[in-house]
LUMMILUM-73653 format. One line per 2 residues: number of its first residue (from 1); their letters; for each residue x, y, z of N, C-alpha, C. Coordinates in nm, 2 decimals. Layout:
<nodes>
NUM> a> X Y Z X Y Z X Y Z | ... $
</nodes>
This chain:
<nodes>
1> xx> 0.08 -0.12 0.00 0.00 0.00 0.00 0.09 0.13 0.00 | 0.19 0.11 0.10 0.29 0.25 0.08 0.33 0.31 -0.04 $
3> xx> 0.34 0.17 -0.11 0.44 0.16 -0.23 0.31 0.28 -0.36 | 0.21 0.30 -0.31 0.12 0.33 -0.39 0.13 0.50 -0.41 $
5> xx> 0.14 0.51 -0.28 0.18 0.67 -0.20 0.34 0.69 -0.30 | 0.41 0.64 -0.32 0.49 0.65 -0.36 0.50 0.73 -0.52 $
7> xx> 0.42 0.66 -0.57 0.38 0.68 -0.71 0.32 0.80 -0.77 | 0.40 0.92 -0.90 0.40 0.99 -0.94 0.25 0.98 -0.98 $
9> xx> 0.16 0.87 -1.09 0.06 0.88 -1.08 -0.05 0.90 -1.02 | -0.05 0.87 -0.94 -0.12 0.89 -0.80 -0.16 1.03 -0.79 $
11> xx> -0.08 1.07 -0.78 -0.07 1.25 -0.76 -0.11 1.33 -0.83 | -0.11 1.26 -0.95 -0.16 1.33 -1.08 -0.30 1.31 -1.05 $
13> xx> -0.35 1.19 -1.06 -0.48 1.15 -1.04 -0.55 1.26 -0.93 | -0.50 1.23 -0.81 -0.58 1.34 -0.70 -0.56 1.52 -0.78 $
15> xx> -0.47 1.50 -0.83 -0.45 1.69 -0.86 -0.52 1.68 -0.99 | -0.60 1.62 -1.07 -0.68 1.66 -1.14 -0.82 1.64 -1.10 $
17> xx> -0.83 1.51 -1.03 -0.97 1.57 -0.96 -0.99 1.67 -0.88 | -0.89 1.72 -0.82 -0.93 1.84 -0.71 -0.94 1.95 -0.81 $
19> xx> -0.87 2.00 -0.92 -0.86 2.08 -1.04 -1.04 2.05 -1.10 | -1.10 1.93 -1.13 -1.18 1.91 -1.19 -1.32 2.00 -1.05 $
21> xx> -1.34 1.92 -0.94 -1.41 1.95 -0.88 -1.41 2.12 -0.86 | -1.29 2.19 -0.80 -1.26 2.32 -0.78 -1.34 2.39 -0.95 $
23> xx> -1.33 2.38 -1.02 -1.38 2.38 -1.18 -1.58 2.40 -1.15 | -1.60 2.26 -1.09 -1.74 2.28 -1.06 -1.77 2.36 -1.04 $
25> xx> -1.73 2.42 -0.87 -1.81 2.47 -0.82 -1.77 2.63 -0.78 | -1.65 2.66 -0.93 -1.67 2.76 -0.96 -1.74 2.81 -1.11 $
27> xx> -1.75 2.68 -1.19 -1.80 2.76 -1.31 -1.96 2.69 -1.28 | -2.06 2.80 -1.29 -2.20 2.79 -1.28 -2.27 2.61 -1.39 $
29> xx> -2.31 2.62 -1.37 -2.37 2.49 -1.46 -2.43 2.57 -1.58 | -2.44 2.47 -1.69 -2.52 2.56 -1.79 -2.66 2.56 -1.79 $
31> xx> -2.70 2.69 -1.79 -2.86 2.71 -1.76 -2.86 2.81 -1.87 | -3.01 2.77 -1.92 -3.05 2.89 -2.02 -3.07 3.06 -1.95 $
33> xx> -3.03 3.08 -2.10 -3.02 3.25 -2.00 -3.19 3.30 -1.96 | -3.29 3.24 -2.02 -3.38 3.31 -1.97 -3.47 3.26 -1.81 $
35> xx> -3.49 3.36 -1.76 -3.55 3.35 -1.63 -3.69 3.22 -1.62 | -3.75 3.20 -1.71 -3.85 3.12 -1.70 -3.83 3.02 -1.84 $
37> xx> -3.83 2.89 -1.80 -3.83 2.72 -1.85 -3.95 2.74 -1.95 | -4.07 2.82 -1.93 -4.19 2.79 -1.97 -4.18 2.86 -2.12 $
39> xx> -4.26 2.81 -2.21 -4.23 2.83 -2.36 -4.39 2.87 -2.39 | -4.44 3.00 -2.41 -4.55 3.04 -2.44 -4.55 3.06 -2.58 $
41> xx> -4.70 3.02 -2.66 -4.68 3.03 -2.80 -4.82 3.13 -2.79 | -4.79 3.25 -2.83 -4.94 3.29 -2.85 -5.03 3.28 -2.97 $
43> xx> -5.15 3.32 -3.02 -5.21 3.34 -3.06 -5.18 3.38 -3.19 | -5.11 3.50 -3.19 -5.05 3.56 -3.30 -4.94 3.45 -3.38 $
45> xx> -4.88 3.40 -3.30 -4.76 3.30 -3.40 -4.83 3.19 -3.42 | -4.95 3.16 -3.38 -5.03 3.02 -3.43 -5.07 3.08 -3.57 $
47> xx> -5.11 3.22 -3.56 -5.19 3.27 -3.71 -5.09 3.30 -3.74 | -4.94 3.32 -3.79 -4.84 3.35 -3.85 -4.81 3.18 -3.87 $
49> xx> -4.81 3.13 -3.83 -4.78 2.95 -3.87 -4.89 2.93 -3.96 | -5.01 2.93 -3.92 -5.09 2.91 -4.01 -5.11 2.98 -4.15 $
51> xx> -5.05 3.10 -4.17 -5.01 3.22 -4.24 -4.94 3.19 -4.35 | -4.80 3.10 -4.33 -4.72 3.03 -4.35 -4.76 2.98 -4.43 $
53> xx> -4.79 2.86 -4.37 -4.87 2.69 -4.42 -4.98 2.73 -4.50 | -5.05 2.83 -4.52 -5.13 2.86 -4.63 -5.03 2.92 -4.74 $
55> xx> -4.93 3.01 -4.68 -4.87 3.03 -4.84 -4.79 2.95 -4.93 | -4.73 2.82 -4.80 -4.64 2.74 -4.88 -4.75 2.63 -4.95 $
57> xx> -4.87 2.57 -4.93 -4.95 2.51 -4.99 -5.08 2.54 -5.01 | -5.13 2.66 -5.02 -5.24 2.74 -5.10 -5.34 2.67 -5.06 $
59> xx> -5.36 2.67 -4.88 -5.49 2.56 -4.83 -5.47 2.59 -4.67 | -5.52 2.65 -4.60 -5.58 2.60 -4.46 -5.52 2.50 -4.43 $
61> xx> -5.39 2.49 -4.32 -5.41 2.32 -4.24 -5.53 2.29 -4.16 | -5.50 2.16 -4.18 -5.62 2.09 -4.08 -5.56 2.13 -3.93 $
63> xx> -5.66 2.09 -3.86 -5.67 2.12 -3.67 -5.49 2.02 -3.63 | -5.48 1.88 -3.68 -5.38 1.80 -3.67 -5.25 1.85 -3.74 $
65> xx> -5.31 1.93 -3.85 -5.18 1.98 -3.93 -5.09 2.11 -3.83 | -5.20 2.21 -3.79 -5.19 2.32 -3.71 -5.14 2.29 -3.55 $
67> xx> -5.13 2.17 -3.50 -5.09 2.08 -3.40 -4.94 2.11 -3.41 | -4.92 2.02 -3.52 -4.79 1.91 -3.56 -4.68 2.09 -3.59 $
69> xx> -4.77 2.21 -3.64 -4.67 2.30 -3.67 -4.63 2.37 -3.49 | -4.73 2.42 -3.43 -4.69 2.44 -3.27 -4.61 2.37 -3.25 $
71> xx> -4.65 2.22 -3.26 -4.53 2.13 -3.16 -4.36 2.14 -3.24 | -4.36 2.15 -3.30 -4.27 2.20 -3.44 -4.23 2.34 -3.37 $
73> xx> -4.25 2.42 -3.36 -4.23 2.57 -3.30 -4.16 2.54 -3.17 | -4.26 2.45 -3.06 -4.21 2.43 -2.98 -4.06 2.36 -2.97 $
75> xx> -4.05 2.24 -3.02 -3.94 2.19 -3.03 -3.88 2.30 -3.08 | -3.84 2.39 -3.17 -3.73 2.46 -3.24 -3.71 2.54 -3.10 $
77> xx> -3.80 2.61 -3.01 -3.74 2.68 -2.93 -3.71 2.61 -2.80 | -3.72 2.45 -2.78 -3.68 2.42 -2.70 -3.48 2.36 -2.72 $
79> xx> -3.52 2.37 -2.85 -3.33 2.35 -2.95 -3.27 2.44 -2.90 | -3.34 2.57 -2.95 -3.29 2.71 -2.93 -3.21 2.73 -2.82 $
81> xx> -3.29 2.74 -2.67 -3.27 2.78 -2.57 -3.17 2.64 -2.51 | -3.16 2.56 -2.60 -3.05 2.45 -2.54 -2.92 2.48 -2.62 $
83> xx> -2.90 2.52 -2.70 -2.79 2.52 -2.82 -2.78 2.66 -2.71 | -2.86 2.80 -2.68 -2.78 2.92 -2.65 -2.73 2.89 -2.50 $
85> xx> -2.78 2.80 -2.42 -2.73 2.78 -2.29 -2.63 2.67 -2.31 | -2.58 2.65 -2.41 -2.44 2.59 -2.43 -2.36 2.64 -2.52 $
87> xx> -2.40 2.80 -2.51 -2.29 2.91 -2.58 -2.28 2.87 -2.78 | -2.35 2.78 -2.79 -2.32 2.77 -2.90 -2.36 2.88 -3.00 $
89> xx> -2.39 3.01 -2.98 -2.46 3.11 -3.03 -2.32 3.20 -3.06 | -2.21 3.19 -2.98 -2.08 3.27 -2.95 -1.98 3.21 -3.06 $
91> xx> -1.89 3.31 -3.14 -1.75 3.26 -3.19 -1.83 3.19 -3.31 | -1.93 3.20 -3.35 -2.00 3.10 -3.52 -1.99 3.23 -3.62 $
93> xx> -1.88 3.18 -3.70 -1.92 3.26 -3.81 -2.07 3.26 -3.88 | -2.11 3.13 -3.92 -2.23 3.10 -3.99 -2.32 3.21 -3.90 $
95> xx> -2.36 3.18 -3.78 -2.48 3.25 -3.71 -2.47 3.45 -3.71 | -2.30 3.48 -3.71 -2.26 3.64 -3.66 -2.36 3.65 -3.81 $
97> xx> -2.36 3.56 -3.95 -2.36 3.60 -4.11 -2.49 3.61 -4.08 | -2.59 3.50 -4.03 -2.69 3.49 -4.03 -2.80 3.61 -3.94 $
99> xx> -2.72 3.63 -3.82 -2.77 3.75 -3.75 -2.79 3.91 -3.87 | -2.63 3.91 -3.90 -2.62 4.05 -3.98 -2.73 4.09 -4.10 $
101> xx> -2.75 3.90 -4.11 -2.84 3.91 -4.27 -3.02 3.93 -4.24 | -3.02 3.88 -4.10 -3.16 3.91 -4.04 -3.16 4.06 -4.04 $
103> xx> -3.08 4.12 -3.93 -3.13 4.25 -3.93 -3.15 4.36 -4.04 | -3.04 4.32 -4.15 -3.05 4.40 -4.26 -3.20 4.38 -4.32 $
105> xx> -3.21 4.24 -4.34 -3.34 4.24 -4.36 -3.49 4.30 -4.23 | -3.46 4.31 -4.16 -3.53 4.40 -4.07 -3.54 4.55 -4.09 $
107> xx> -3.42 4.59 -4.18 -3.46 4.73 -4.14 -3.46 4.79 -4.30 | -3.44 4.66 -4.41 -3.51 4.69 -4.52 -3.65 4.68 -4.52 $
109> xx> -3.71 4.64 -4.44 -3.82 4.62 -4.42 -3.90 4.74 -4.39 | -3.83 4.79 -4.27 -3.90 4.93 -4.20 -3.84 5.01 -4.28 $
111> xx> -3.78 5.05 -4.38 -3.75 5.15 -4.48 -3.85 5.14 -4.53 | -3.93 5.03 -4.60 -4.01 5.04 -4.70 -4.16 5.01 -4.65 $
113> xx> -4.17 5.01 -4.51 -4.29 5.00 -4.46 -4.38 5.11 -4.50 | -4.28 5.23 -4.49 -4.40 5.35 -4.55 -4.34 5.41 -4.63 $
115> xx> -4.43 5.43 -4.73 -4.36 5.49 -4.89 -4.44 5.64 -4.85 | -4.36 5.74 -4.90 -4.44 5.91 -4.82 -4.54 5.92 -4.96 $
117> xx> -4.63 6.03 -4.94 -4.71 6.04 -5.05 -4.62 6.17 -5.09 | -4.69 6.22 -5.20 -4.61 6.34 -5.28 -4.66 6.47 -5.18 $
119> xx> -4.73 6.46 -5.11 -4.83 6.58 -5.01 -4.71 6.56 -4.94 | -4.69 6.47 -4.82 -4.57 6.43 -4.74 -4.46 6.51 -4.75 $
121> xx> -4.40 6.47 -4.90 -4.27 6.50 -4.90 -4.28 6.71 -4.93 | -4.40 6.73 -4.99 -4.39 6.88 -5.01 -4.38 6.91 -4.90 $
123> xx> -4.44 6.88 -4.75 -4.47 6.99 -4.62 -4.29 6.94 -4.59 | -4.22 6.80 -4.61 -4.11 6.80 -4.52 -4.00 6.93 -4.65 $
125> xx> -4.03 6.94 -4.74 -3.94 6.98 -4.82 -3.98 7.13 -4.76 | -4.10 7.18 -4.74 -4.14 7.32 -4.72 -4.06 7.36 -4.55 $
127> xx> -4.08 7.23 -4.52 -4.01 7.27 -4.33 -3.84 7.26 -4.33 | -3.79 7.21 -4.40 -3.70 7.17 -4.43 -3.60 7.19 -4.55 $
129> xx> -3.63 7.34 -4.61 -3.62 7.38 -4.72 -3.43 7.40 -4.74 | -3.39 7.42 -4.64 -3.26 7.46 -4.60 -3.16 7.39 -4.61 $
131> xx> -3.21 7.29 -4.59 -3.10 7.16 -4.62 -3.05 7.12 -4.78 | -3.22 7.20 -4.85 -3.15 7.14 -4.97 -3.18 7.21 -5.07 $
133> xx> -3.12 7.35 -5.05 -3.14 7.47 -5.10 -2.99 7.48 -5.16 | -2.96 7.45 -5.29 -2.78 7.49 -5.37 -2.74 7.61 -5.38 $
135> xx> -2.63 7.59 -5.34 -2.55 7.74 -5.34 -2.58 7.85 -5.47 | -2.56 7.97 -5.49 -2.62 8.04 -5.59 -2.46 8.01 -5.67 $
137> xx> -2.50 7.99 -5.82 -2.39 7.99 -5.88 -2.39 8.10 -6.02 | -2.28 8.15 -6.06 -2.28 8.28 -6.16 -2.24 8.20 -6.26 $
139> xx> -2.25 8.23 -6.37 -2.20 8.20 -6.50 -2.13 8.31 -6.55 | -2.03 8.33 -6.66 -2.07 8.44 -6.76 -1.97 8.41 -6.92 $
141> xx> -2.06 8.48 -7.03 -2.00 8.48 -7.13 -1.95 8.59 -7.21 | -1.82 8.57 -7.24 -1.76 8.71 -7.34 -1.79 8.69 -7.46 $
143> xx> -1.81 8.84 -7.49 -1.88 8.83 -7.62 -1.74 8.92 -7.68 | -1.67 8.91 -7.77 -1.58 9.02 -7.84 -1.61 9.04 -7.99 $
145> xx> -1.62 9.16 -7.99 -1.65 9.24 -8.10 -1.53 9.31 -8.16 | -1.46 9.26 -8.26 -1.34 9.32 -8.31 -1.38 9.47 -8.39 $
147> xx> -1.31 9.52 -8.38 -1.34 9.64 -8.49 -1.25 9.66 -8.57 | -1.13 9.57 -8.57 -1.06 9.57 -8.69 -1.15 9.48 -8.79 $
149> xx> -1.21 9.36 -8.77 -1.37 9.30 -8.83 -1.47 9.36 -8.87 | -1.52 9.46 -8.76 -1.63 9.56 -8.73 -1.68 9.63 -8.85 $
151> xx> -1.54 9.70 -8.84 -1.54 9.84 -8.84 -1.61 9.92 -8.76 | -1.69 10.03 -8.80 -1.78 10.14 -8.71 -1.87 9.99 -8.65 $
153> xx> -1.95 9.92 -8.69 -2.08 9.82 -8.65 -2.00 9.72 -8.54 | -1.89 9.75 -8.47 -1.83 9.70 -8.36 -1.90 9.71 -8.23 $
155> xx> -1.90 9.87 -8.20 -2.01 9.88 -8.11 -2.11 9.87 -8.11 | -2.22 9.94 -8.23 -2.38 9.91 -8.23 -2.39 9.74 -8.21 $
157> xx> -2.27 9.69 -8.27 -2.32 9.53 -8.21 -2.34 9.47 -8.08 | -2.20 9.54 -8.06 -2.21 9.46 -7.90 -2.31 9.54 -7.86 $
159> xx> -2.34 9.64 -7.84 -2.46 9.67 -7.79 -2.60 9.64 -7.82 | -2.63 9.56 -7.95 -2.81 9.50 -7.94 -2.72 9.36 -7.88 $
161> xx> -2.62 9.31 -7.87 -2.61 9.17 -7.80 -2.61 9.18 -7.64 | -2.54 9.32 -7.61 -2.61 9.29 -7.49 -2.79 9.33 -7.39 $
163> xx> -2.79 9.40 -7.51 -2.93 9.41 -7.49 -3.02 9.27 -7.48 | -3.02 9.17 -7.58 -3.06 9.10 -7.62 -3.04 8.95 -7.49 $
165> xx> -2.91 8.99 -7.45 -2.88 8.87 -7.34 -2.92 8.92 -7.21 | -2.92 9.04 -7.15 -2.98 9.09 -7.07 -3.13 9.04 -7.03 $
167> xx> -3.21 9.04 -7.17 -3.31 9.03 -7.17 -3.33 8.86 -7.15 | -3.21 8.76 -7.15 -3.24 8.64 -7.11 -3.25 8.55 -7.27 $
169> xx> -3.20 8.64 -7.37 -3.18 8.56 -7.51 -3.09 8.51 -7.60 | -3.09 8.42 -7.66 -2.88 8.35 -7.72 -2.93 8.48 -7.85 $
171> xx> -2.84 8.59 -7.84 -2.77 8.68 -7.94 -2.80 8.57 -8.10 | -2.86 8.65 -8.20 -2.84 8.58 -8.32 -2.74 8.52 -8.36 $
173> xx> -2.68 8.46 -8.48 -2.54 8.44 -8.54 -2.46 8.57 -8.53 | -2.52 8.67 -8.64 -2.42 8.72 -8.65 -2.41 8.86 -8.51 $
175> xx> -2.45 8.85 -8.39 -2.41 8.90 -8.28 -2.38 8.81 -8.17 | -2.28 8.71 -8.23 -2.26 8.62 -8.13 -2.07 8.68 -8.11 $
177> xx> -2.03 8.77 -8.15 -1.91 8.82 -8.11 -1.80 8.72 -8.22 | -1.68 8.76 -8.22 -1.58 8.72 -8.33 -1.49 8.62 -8.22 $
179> xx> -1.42 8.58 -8.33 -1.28 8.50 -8.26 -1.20 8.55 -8.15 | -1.17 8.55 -8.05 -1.06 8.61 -7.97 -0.95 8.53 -7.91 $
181> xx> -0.88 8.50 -7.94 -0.80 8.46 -7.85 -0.76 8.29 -7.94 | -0.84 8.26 -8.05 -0.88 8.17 -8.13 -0.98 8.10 -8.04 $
183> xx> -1.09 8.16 -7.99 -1.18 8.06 -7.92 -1.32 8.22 -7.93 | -1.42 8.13 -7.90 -1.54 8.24 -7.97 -1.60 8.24 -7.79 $
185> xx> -1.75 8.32 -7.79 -1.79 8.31 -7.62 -1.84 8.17 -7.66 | -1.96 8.11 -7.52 -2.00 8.06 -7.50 -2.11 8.03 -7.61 $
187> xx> -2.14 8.09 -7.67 -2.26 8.07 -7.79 -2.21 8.05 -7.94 | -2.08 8.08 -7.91 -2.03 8.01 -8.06 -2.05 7.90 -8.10 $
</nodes>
């Protein structure tokens, strides 16, 4: 029996169970995270099951069919709440993909839940005019009138052209101003 005490294994054996138990009855057991065991199905998800089941086979289930989908529901959330109280919800790529792809589809959802009417958008555009009101921008175009071209009809030209654009109108051809620079105005 001494000879037992002697033995490196031995030792190992006792220091992993003491390792093992100390382990217990510091790490909690696994319990589902939610406060109550009880699994309520209401009302509303029996007519969303049944909702379902009419669109995937274009018929009412029967009272047995409507049974077998509850008990169906229920098992999936009694999976659920056993798969999440054994962490397996943590560190899954597949599930982080599958969460990200739910919510996106959640909140494409509520974007398009309400389309504005054209009344809508005039009062937010009238209260809100500010935001999306563009900076004022200038233009301008040179008009050159040569009078070695001209001659005397240099000035009286440029003068009905800028009458003419003042007034908000593209100058004829021939009061659209000459070459300058080898480039004509804007209306050439």
């Amino acid at each position: 029996m001494r000879r037992w005490f002697r033995e490196p294994p031995l030792y190992f054996l006792l220091l992993g169970a003491l390792l093992f138990a100390g382990y217990g009855l510091v790490k909690p057991r696994f319990r589902p995270p939610l406060t109550s065991r009880r699994i309520d199905i209401t009302s509303g998800e029996v007519d969303q099951l049944a909702q379902a089941f009419e669109r995937q086979w274009r018929r009412s289930p029967t009272p047995a069919e409507l049974r077998g989908l509850v008990d169906d529901r229920i098992r999936e959330e009694v999976l659920y709440r056993e798969a999440v109280a054994m962490g397996l919800d943590r560190d899954d790529v597949v599930i982080r993909r599958r969460l990200a792809q739910k919510f996106q589809f959640l909140t494409e959802d509520l974007t398009e839940a309400h389309v504005p009417t054209d009344a809508e958008l005039e009062r937010y555009l009238a209260t809100h005019r500010e935001r999306y009101v563009a900076p004022s921008r200038l233009t301008f175009s040179q008009l050159y009138f040569s009078q070695a071209r001209r001659g005397s009809r240099a000035q009286p030209d440029a003068v009905r052209a800028l009458g003419g654009v003042a007034r908000g109108r593209t100058p004829p051809p021939g009061l659209r101003g000459d070459p300058f620079c080898s480039r004509r105005g804007s209306w050439a």
